[in-house]
N, C-alpha and C positions, 0 to 999 in steps of 0.2 A: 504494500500500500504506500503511496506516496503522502507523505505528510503533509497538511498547509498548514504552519504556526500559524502565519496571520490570522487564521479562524481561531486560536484556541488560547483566547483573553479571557478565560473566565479565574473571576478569583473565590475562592470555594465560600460557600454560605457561612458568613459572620454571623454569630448569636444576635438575635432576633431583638429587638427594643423590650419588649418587655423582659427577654432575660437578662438585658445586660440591668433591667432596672432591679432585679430581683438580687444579680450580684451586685450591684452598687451597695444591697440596703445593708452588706454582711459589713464587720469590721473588721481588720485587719487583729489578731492577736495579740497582745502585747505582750512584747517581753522586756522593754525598760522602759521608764518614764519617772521624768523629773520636770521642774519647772520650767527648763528649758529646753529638754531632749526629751523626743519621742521614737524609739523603734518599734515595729510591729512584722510582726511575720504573716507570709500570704498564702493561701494555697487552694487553689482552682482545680477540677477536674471535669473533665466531661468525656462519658463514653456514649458511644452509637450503633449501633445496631441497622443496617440498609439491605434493602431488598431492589432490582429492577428485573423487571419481567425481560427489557430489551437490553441490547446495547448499543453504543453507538463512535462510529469512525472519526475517531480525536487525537488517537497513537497507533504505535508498530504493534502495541498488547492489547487493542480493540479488538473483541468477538463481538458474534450475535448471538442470541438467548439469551437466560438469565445469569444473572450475576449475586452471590450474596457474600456481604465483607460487612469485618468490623473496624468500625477506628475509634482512638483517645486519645489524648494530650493531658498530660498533667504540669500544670505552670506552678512554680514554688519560689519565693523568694521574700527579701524584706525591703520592707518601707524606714526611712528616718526620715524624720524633719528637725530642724535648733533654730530656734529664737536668736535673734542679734538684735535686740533693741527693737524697733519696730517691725521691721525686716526678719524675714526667714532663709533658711536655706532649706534643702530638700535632697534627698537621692531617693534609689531605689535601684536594687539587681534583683534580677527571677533568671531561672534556666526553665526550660518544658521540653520533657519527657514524650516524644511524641509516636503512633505506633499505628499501622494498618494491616489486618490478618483477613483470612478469608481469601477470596476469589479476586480480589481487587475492585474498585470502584467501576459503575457503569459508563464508563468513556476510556477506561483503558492507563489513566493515568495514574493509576497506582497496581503494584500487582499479589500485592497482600505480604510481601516483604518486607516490607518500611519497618525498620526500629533505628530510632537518634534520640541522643540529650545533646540539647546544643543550650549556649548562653541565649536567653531572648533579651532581658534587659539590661541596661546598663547605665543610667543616666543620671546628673545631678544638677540642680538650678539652686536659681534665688528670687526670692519674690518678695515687692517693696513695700508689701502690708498696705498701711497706714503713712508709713512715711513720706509719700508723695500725693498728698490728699488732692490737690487739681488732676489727679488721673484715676482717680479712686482706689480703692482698696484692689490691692495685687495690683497697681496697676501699670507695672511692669514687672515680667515674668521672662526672665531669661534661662535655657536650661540647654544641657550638650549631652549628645551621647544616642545609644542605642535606645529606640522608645519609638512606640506607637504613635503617631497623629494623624488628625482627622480634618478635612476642610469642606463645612456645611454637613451637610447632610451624608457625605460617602457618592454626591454623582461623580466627581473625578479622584478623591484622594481618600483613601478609606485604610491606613494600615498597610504594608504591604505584606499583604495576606494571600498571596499565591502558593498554595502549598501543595506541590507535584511529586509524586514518587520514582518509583524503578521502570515506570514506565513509557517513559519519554526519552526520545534518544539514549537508549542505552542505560540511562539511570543520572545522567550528566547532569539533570534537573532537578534531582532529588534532594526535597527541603526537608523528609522526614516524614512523608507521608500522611495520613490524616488531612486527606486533602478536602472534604465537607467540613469537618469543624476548624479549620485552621489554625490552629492554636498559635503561632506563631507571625506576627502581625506585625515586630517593629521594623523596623528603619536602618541599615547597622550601622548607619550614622547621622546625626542632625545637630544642626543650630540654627533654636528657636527662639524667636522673640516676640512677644509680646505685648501690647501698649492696651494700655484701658480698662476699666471695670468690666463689670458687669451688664451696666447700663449705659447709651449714651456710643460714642462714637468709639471705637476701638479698631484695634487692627494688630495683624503679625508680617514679620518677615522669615524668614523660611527657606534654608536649606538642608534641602535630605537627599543619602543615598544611601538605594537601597544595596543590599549585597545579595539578594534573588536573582541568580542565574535566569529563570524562569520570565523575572523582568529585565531582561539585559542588560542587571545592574544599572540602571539607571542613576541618574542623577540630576536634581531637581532646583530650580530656585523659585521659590513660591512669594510672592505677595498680596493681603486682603486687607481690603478695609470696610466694616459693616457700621452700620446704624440698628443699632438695640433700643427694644423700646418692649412695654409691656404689651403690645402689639402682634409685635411679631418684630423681623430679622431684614435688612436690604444688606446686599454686601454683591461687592465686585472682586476677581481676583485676575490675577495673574498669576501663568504658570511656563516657565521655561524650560526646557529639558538639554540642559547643558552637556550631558556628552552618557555617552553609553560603552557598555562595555567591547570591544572587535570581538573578543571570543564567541561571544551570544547576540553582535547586532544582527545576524541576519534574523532573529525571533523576528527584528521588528527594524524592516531596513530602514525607515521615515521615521523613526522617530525621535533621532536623535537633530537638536534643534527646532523640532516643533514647538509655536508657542501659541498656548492658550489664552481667550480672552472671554471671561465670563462676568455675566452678573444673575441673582438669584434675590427673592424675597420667599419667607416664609413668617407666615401668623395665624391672624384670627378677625385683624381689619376691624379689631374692638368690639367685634360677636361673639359671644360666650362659647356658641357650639360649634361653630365655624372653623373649619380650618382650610389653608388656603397655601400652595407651595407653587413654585417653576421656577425652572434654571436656563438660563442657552449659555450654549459654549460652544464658540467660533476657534475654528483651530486651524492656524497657516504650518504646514511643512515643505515649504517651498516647492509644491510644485506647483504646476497649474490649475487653477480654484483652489476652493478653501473646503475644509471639513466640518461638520458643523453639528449638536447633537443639542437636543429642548425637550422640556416635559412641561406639562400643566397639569395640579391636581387638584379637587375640591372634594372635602369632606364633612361632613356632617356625625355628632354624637347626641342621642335624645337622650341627655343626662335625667331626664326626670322619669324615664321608662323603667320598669322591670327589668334589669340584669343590662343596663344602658349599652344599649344595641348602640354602633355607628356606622358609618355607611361613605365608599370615597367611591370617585373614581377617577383614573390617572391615562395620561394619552402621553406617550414619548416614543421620538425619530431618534435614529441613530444613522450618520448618512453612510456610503454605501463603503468609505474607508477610513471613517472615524476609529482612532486608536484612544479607547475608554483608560486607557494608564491605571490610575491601581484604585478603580472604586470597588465602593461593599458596601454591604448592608449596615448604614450608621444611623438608620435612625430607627428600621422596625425591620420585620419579616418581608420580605421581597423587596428594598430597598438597597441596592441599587441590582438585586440577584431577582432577575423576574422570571417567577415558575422553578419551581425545584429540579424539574428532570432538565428542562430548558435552557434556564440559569447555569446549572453544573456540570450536563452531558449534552445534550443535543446541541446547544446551540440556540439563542443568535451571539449571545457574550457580549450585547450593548453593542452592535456593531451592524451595519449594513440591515437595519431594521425596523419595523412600524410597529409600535406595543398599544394594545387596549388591554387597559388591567379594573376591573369591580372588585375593591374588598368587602367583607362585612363580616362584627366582632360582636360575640354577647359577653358579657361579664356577671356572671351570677354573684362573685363575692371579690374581694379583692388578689384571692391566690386562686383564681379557677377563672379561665378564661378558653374561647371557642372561638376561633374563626373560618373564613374562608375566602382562598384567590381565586379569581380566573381571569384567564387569559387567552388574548389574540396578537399571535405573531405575523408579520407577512415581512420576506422579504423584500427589500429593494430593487438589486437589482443583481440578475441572473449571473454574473459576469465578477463579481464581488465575492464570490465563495458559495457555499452550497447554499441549499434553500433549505431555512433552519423555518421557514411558517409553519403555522400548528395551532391548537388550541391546548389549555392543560388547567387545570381545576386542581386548587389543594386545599384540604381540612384539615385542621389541626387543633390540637387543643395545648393550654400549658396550663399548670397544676405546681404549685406550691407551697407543700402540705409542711415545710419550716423556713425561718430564716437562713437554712442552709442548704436546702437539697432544692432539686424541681426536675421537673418529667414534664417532655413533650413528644407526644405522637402524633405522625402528620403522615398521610394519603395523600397520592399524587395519582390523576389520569392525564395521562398526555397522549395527543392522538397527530402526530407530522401530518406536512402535507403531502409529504413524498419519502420515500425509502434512499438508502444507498445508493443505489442500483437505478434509483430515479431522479439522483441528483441531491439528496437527501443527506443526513447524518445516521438515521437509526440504521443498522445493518437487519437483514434478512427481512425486513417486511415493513411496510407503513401499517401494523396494525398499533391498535391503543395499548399502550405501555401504562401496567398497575404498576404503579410505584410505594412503596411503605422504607419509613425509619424511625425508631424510636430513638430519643435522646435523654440521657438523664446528667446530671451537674450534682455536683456539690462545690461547696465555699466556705471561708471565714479568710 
């Protein structure tokens, strides 16, 4: 089989908004503290369980039929923070254990081989409290090192959270596998800056590179400036891609010097139930025309209903050689990963695409939640890479029955518009692909 990288931009499904809100609510253990110093210890796990009835043509380890594999990541490390007067400092180191068993994932990009402990973080800053009160509290925040960051929502910068195993080229790609939960998401290098509170005008400046083979080691120089407001969010960025790795640019021959020009708002436009999101990002990589990729969403929540159902729906282009760089899911469940089999194996990977996406969520109590995606793919244009159109439908629910554990199980039908053989990604058949995984977490 011949490979097309340029098709296979997907960066594996990042925990979902409400999990990441469930670990937010754990605290870190402590093991010293004094009036001015604080250390705490961290430790995250999450293992999974997946099922696909199909598979689909993404690597040299792509079959058809089913597939069933296990993955987990386990992230461990400590937090400190010290007082200097008004000002603080900060660090943090974690390493993640990370592992995929079984049959390998359904696109061939792991092949149930994967075991690493690798360092994931590594980083420390300072932040100027109080002591710069014209810029508000924190409101500058400088910090270096290996470490996760996020820009907006996850439609362009989301972690660099490509996690490919033994099944791409040979293994050359291989982050350690666990390529759906990603565990593995920072940076291996950045200096970030910071300017502004909470509220009010703010902005960063921004350089990161990654050391993901996968992302042709890339290297980035980012700048944003947004308007905060109890409202909602306006902010503009910039993104440059200053130089890439020769060993891995053919992953991505364009993209080294591509620069991004975006703006985005997100709120509520001072409606209680309202919610309101879109982004465009114009992208020149010197060739002839520009690239270009936009969403518009609206949502609705009937907070005064029984188990407060809510209700969106979201429309986004991706043009037909838009290169998506390292977005994920930063704000909820199929953000910026739309369709679980879609998102992670078939295909489109934000790229040469027209997405119509309806969610809709019940909430019976605060640890027991239900939703549901679907989705319409259409390709653009024939000529761009295969025709990843399709519809695909997922259920899921998440359940968290402590402050430290949570379960979620999610169903996925996906049905191509076309097979392999027809131009497609799925191998052996355009039939409807059942898709199941269960995931469970723990934290403090």
């Amino acid at each position: 089989m011949k490979l097309c990288y340029s098709a296979f931009l997907p960066v594996a499904a990042v925990t979902s908004g409400v999990i990441a809100a469930s670990l937010s609510s754990a605290q870190a253990a402590e093991i010293f503290s004094n009036t001015d110093t604080q250390i705490g210890a961290n430790i995250e796990v999450v293992l999974g369980a997946f099922h696909s009835q199909e598979g689909y043509a993404q690597s040299e380890t792509s079959a058809p039929g089913g597939r069933d594999w296990q993955e987990g990541f386990a992230k461990y490390g400590l937090d400190a923070t010290h007082a200097l007067g008004e000002s603080s400092f900060y660090a943090n180191v974690a390493w993640v254990s990370s592992a995929t068993i079984g049959q390998g994932d359904a696109a061939g990009y792991t092949t149930g081989d994967e075991r690493k402990t690798r360092l994931e973080n590594l980083y420390a800053g300072w932040k100027s409290g109080n002591a710069l009160p014209a810029l508000g509290g924190d409101g500058i925040d400088f910090s270096l090192g290996r470490q996760r960051i996020q820009l907006g929502d996850g439609f362009l910068i989301s972690g660099d959270a490509l996690n490919f195993g033994e099944g791409v080229l040979g293994g050359d790609l291989d982050r350690g596998g666990a390529y759906y939960l990603a565990g593995r998401q920072s940076f291996e290098n950045t200096a970030v800056l910071k300017l502004g509170g909470e509220q009010g005008w703010r902005g960063d400046v921004m350089w990161l590179a990654s050391g993901n083979p996968a992302q042709a080691k890339s290297e980035l120089a980012v700048a944003n400036l947004e308007r905060v407001t109890d409202n909602g969010t306006l902010g503009i960025s910039y993104i440059d891609v200053l130089d890439t790795d020769d060993d891995y640019a053919f992953l991505y021959p364009d993209r080294e010097n591509v620069k991004v020009y975006s703006v985005r708002g997100q709120g509520n436009a001072g409606v209680e139930n309202l919610f309101l999101s879109g982004q465009y990002a114009l992208q020149k990589n010197g060739r002839e025309g520009d690239e270009n990729a936009w969403y518009l969403e609206a949502g609705w929540t009937f907070s005064d209903a029984a188990w407060t159902p809510s209700v969106s729906y979201r429309f986004s282009r991706f043009s037909d050689q838009y290169d998506p760089l390292f977005y994920g899911n930063g704000r909820a469940l199929g953000t910026w990963f739309q369709g679980e089999v879609a998102a992670n194996y078939g295909g489109p990977f934000n790229a040469n695409t027209r997405v119509h996406q309806l969610n809709a969520s019940l909430s019976p109590s605060e640890t027991l939640s239900f939703g549901a995606m679907w989705y319409d793919f259409t390709s653009l244009s024939d000529d761009a890479g295969p025709n990843t159109g399709g519809q695909e439908l997922d259920l899921y629910a998440f359940w968290a029955p402590s402050e430290h554990w949570w379960v979620m199980p999610l169903i996925g039908h996906y049905t191509p518009d076309a097979s392999a053989t027809g131009g497609g990604t799925q191998l052996g058949s355009d039939s409807a692909n059942l898709y199941t995984q269960l995931l469970v977490g723990f934290n403090f």
